[in-house]
Backbone as a chain_set.jsonl record, in Angstrom:
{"seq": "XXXXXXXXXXXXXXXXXXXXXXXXXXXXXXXXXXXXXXXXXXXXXXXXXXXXXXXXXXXXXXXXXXXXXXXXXXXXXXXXXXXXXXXXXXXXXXXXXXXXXXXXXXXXXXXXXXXXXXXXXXXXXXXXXXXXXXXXXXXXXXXXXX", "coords": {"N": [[-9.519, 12.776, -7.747], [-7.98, 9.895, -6.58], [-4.889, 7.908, -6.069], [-4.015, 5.025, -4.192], [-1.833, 3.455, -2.177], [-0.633, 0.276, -0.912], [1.263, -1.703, 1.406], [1.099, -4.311, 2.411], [1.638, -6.504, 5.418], [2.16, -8.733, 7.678], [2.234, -7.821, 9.779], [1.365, -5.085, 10.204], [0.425, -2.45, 8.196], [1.25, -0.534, 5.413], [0.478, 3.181, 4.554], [0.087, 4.832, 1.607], [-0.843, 8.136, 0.2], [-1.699, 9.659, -3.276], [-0.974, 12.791, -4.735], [-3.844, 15.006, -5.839], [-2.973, 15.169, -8.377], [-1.915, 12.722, -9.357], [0.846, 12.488, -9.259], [2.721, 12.753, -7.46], [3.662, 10.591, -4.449], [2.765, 10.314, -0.945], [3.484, 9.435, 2.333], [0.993, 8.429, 4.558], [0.171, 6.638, 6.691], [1.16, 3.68, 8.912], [-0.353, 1.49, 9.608], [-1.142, -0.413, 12.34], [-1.783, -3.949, 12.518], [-5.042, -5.227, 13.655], [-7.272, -7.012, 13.439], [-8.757, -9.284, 10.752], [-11.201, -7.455, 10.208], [-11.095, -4.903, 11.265], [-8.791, -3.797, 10.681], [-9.512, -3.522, 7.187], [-11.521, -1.979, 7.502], [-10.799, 0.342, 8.133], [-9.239, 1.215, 6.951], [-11.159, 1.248, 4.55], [-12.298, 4.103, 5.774], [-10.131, 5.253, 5.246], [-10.204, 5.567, 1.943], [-12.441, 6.285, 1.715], [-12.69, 9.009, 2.77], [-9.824, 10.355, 1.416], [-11.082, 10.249, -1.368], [-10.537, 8.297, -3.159], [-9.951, 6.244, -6.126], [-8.26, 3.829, -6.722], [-6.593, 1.297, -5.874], [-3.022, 0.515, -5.067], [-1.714, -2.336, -4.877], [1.305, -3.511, -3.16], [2.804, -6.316, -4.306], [4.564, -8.984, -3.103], [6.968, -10.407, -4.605], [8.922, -13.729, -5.349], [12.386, -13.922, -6.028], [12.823, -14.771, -8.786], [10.27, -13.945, -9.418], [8.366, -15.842, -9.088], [5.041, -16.448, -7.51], [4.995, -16.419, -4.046], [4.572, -17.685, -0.595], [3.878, -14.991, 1.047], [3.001, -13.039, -0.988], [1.038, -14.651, -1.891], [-0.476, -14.272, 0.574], [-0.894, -11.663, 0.836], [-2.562, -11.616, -1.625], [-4.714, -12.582, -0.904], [-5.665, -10.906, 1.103], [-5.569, -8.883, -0.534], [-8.022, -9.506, -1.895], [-10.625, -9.945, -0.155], [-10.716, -6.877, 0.585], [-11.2, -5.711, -1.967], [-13.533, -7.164, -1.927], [-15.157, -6.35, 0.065], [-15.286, -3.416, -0.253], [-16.803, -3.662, -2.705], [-19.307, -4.156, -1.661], [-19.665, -1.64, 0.034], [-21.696, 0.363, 1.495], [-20.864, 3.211, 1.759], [-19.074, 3.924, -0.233], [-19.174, 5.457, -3.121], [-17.836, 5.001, -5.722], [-16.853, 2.633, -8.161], [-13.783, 0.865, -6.976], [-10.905, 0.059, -8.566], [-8.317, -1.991, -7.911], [-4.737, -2.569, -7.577], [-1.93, -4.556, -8.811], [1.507, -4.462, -8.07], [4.884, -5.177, -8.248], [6.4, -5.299, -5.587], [9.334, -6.09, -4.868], [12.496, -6.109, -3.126], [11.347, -3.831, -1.967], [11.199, -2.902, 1.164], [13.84, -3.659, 1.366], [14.636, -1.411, 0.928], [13.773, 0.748, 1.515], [14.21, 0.687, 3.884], [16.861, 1.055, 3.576], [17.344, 3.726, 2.811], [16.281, 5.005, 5.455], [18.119, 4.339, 6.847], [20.222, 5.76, 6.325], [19.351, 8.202, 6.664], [20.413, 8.378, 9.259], [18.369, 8.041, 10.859], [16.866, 6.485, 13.812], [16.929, 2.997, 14.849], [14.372, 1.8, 16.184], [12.702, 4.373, 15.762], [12.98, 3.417, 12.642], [11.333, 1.061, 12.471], [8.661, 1.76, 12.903], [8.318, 3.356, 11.143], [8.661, 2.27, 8.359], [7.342, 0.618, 6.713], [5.307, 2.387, 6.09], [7.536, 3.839, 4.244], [7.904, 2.284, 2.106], [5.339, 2.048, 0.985], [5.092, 4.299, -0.069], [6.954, 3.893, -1.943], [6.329, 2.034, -3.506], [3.857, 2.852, -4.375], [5.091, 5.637, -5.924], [6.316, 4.447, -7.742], [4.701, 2.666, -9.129], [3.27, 4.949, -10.359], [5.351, 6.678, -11.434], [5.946, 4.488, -13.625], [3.329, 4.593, -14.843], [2.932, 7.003, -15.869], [1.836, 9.251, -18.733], [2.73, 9.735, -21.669]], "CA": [[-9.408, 11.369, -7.433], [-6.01, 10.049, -5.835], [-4.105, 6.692, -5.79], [-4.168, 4.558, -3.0], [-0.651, 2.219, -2.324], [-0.309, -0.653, 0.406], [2.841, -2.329, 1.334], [0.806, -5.539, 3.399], [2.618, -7.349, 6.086], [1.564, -9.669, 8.191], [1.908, -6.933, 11.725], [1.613, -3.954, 9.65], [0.247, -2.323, 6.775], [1.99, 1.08, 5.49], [-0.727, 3.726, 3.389], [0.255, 5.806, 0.477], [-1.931, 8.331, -0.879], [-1.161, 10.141, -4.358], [-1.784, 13.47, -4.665], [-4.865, 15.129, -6.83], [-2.681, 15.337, -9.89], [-1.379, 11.801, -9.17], [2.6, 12.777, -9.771], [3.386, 12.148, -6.616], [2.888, 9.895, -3.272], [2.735, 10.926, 0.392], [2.998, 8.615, 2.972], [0.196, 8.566, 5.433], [0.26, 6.154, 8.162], [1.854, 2.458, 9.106], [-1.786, 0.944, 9.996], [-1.202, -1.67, 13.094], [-3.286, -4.85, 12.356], [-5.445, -6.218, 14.57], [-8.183, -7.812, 13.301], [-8.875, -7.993, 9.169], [-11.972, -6.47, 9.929], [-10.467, -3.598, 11.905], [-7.796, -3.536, 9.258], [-10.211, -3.445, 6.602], [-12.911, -0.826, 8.34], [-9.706, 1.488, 8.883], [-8.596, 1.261, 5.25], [-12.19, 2.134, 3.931], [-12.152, 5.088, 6.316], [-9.133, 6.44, 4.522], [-10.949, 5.613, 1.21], [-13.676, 7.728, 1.116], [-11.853, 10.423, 2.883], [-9.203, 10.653, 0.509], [-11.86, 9.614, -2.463], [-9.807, 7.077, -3.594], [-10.279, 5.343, -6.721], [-7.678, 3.18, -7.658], [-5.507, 0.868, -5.256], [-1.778, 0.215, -6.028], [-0.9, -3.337, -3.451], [2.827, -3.865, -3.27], [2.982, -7.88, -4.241], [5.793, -9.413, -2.292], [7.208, -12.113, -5.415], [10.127, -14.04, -5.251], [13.675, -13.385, -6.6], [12.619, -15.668, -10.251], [9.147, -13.978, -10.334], [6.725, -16.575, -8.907], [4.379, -16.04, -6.163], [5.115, -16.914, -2.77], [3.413, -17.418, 0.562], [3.638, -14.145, 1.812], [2.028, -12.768, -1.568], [-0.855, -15.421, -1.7], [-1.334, -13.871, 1.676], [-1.127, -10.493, -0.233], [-3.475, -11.736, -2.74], [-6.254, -12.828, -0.628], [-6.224, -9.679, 1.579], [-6.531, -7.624, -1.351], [-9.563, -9.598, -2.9], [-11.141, -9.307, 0.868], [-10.659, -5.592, 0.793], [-12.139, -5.779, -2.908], [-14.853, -7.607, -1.817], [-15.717, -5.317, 0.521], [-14.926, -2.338, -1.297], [-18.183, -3.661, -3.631], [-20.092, -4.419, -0.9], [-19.743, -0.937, 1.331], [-22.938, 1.825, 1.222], [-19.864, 4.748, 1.387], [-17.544, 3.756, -1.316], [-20.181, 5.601, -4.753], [-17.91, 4.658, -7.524], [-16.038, 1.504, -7.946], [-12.339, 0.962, -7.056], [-9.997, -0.499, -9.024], [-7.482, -2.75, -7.372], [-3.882, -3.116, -8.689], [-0.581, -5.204, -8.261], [2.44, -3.601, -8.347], [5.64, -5.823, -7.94], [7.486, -4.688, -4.647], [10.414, -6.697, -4.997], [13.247, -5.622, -2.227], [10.907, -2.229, -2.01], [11.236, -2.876, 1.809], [14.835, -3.302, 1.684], [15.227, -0.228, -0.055], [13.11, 1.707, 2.51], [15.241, 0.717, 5.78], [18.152, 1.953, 3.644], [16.805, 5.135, 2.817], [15.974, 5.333, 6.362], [19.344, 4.39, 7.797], [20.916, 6.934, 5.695], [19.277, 9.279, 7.44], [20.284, 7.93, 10.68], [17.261, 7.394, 11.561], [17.172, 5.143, 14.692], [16.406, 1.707, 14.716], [13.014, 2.216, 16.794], [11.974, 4.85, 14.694], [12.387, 3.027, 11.285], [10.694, 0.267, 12.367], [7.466, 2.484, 13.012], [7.542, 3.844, 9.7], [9.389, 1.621, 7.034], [6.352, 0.21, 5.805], [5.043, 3.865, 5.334], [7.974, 4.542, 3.469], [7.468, 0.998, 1.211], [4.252, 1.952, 0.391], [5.722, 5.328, -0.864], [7.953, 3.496, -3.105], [5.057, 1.206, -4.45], [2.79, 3.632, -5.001], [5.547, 6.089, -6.666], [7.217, 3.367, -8.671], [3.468, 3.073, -10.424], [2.903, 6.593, -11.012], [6.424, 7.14, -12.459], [5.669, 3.726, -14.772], [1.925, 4.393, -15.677], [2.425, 8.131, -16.529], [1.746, 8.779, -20.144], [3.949, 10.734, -22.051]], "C": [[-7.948, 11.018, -7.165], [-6.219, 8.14, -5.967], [-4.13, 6.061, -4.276], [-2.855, 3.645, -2.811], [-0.66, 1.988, -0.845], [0.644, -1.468, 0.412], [1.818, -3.101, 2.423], [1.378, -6.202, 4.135], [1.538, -8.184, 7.109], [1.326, -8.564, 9.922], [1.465, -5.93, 11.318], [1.343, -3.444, 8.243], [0.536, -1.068, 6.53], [1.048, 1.665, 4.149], [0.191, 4.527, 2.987], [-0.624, 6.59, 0.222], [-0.695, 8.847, -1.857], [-1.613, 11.201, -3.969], [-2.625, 13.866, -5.779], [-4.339, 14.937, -8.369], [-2.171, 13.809, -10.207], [0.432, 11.168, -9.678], [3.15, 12.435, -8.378], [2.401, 11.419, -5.218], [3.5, 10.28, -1.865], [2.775, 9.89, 1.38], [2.503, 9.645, 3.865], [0.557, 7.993, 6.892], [0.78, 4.413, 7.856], [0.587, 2.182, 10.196], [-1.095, -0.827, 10.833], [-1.664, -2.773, 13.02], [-3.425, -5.614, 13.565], [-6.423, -6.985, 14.194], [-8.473, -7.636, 11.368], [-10.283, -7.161, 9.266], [-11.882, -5.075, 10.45], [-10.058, -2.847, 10.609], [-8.725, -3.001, 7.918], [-11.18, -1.873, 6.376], [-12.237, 0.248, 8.405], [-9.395, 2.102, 7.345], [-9.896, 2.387, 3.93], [-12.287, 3.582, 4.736], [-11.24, 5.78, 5.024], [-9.828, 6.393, 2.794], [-11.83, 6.523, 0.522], [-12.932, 8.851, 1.95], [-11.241, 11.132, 2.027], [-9.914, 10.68, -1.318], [-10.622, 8.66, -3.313], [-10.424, 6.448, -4.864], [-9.316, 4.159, -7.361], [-6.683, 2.122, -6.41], [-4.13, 0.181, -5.775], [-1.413, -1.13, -4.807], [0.205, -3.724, -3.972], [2.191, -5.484, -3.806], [4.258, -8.357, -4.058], [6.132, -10.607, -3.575], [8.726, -12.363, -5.176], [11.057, -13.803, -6.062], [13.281, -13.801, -8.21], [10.992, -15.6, -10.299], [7.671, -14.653, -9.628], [6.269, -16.167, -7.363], [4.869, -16.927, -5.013], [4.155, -16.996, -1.321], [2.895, -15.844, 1.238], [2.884, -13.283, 0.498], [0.87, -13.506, -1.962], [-1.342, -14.685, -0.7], [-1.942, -12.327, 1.588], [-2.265, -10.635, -0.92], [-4.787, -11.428, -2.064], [-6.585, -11.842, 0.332], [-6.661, -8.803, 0.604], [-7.912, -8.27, -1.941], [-10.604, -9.396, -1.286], [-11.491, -8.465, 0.811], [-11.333, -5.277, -0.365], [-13.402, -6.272, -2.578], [-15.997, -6.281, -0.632], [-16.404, -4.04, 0.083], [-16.679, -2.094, -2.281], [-19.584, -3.74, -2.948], [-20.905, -3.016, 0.584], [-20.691, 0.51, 0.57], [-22.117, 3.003, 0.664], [-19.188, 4.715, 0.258], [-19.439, 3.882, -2.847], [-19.925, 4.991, -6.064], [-17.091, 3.598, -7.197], [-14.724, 1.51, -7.868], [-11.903, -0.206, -7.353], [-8.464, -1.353, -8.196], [-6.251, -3.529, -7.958], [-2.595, -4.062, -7.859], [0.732, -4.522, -8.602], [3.767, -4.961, -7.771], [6.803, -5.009, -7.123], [8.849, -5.688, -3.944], [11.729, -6.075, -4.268], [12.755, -4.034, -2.055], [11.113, -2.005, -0.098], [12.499, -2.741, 2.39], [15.039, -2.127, 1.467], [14.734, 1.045, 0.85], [13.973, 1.993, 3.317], [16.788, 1.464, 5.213], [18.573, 3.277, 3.363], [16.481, 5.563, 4.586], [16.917, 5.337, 7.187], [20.442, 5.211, 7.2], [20.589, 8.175, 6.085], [19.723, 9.426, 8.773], [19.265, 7.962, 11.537], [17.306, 6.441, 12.594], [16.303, 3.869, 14.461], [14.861, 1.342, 15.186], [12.167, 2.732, 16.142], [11.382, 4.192, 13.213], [11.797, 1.822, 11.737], [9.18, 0.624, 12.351], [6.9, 3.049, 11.312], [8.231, 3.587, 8.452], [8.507, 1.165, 6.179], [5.497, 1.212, 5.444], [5.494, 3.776, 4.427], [8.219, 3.806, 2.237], [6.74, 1.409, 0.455], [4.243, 3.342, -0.493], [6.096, 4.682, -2.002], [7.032, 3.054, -4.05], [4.534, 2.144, -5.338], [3.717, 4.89, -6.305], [6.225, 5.172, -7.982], [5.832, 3.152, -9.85], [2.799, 3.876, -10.684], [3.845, 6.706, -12.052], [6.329, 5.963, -13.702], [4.692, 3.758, -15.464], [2.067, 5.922, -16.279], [3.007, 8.487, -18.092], [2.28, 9.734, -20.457], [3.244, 11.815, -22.952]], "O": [[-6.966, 11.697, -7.464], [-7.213, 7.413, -5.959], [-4.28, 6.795, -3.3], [-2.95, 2.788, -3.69], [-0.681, 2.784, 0.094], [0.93, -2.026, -0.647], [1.684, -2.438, 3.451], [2.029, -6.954, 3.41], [0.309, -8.116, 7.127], [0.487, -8.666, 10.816], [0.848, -5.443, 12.266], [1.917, -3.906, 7.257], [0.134, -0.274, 7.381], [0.851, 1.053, 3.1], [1.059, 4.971, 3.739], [-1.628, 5.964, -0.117], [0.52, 8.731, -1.697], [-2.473, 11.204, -3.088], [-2.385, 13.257, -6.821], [-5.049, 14.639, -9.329], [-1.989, 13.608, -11.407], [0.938, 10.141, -10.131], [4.166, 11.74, -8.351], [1.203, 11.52, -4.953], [4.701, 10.531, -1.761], [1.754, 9.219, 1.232], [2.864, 10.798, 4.103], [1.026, 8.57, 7.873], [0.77, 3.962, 6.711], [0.575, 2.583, 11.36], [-0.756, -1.877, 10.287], [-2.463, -2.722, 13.955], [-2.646, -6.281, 14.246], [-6.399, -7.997, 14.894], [-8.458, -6.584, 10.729], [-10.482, -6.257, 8.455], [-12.615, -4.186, 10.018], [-10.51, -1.955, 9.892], [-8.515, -1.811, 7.68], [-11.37, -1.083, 5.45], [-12.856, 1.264, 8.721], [-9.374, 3.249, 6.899], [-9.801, 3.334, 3.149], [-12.387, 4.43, 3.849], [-11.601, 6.566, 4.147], [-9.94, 7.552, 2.396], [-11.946, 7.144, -0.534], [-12.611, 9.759, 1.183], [-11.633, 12.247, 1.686], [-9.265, 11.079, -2.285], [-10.07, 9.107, -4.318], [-11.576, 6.061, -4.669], [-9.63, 3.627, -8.426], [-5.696, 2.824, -6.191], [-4.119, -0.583, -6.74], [-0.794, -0.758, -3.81], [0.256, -4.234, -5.091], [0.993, -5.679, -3.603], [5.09, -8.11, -4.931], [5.544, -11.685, -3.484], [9.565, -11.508, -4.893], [10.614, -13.36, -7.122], [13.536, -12.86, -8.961], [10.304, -16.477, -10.822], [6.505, -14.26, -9.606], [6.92, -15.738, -6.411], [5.098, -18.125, -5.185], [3.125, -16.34, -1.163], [1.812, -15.624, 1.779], [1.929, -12.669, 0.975], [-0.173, -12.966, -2.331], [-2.515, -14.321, -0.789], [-2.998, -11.889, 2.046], [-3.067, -9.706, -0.831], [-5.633, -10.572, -2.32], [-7.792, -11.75, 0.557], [-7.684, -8.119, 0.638], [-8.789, -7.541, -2.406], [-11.445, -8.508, -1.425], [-12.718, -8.454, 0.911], [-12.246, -4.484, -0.133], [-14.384, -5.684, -3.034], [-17.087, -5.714, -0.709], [-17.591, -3.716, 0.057], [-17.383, -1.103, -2.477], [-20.674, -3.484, -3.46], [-21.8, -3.097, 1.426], [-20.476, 1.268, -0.377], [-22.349, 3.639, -0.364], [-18.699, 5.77, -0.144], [-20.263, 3.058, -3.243], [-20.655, 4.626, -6.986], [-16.595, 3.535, -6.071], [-14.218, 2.214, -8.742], [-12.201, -1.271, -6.813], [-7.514, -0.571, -8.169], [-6.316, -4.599, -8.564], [-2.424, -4.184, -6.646], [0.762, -3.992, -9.713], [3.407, -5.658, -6.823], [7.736, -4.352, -7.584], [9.138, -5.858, -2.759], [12.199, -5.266, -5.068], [13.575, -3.117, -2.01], [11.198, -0.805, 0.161], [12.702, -2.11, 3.428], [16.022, -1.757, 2.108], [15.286, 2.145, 0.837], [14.481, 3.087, 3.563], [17.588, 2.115, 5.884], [19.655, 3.834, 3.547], [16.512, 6.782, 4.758], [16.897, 6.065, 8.179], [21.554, 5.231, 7.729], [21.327, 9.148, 5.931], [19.486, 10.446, 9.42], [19.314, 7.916, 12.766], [17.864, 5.397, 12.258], [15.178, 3.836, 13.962], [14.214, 0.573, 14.475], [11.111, 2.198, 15.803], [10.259, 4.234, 12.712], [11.784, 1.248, 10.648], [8.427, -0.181, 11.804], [5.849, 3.118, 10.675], [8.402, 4.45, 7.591], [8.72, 1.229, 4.969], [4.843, 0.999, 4.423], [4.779, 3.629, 3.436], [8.689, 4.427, 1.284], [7.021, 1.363, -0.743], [3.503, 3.473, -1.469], [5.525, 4.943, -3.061], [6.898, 3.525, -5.179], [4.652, 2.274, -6.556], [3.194, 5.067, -7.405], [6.5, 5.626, -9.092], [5.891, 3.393, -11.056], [1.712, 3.706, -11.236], [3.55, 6.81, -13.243], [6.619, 6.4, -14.816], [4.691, 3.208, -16.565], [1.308, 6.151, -17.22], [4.103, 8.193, -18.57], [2.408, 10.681, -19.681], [3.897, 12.745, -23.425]]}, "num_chains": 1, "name": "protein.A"}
């Protein structure tokens, strides 16, 4: 069973998996959005592929903590994608759906990425990949039990 982490944006959604032992995270892909049911339909794909049970969603909060617009908009995609999730023939066992506080996890990407010199073109293609890395590793390295 593997981890699932999403860094949500409003153009763009960047996948994480974990791998089987769930020590570390891989990015996958920087998922285009076009429609949420595309978005959605694309997401469960990787789902049962990967068997997935657990999702890690970045939550975008503000500098002092409280929610903001762009994580309400966070919020209510992930209960969508939950709702679904309960609702879809493929998905056997239930998935868990978490919050993870990705608090400048996006800045932190582009500067990992411009340290590589990475070009500007490039990291824009796959910064929210490398977000959803962070997410998803940031609650592996905090949930694993000693």
């Amino acid at each position: 069973m593997r981890i699932m982490g999403l860094d949500v944006g409003d153009k763009t959604i960047g996948i994480a998996i974990s791998d089987a032992l769930q020590i570390t995270a891989q990015g996958k892909e920087t998922l285009f959005r076009e429609s949420l049911k595309s978005d959605i339909d694309q997401l469960v794909q990787w789902i049962v592929s990967y068997e997935v049970h657990k999702i890690v969603v970045g939550l975008p909060l503000n500098m002092n903590g409280s929610l903001g617009p762009q994580g309400e908009k966070t919020k209510q995609f992930a209960e969508k994608l939950e709702k679904k999730l309960k609702h879809s023939t493929r998905i056997t066992e239930p998935v868990e759906i978490v919050y993870w506080d990705e608090r400048l996890t996006t800045l932190g990407a582009n500067r990992m990425l411009i340290e590589t010199d990475m070009r500007r073109e490039k990291r824009k293609k796959v910064v929210d990949t490398v977000a959803a890395v962070l997410i998803l590793q940031g609650y592996l390295d905090g949930n694993r039990e000693a």
